[in-house]
C-alpha positions, 0 to 999 in steps of 0.5 A: 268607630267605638270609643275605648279608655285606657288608663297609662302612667304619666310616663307613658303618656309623655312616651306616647305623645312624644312618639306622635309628634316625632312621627308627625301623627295627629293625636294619641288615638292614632299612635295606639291605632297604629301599635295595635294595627302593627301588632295584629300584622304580627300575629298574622305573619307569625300564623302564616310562618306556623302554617308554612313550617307545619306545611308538606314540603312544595317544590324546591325554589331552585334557580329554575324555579326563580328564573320562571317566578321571575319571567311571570313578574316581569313578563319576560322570558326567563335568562 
């Protein structure tokens, strides 16, 4: 871990530890902890969407393709 110091105004310090008991969190630390794990998790599926809309066009996800996405999943034959 490395330490970081941040400065808020009051009103968001209230904010912020309201939000940590209402959410049963330990300290502070964890709900900024939390904002940025949860913002980093966006970016990544934001680039993944990117990707995916810049990408060829795959096989179409048809009804067959569900049925046999399915069967892998559940180890069974598909309907």
């Amino acid at each position: 871990m490395v330490k970081m110091t941040i400065y808020v105004p009051p009103e968001l310090m209230a904010f912020a530890q309201g939000e940590v008991s209402a959410r049963g969190m330990g300290t502070v630390n964890d709900y900024v902890c939390e904002l940025i794990r949860k913002d980093r998790d966006r970016v990544n599926l934001r680039d993944l969407l990117m990707e995916g809309a810049t990408s060829a066009f795959g096989t179409p996800a048809d009804a067959k393709y569900f049925d046999g996405f399915r069967s892998r999943v559940t180890g069974s034959a598909a309907s």
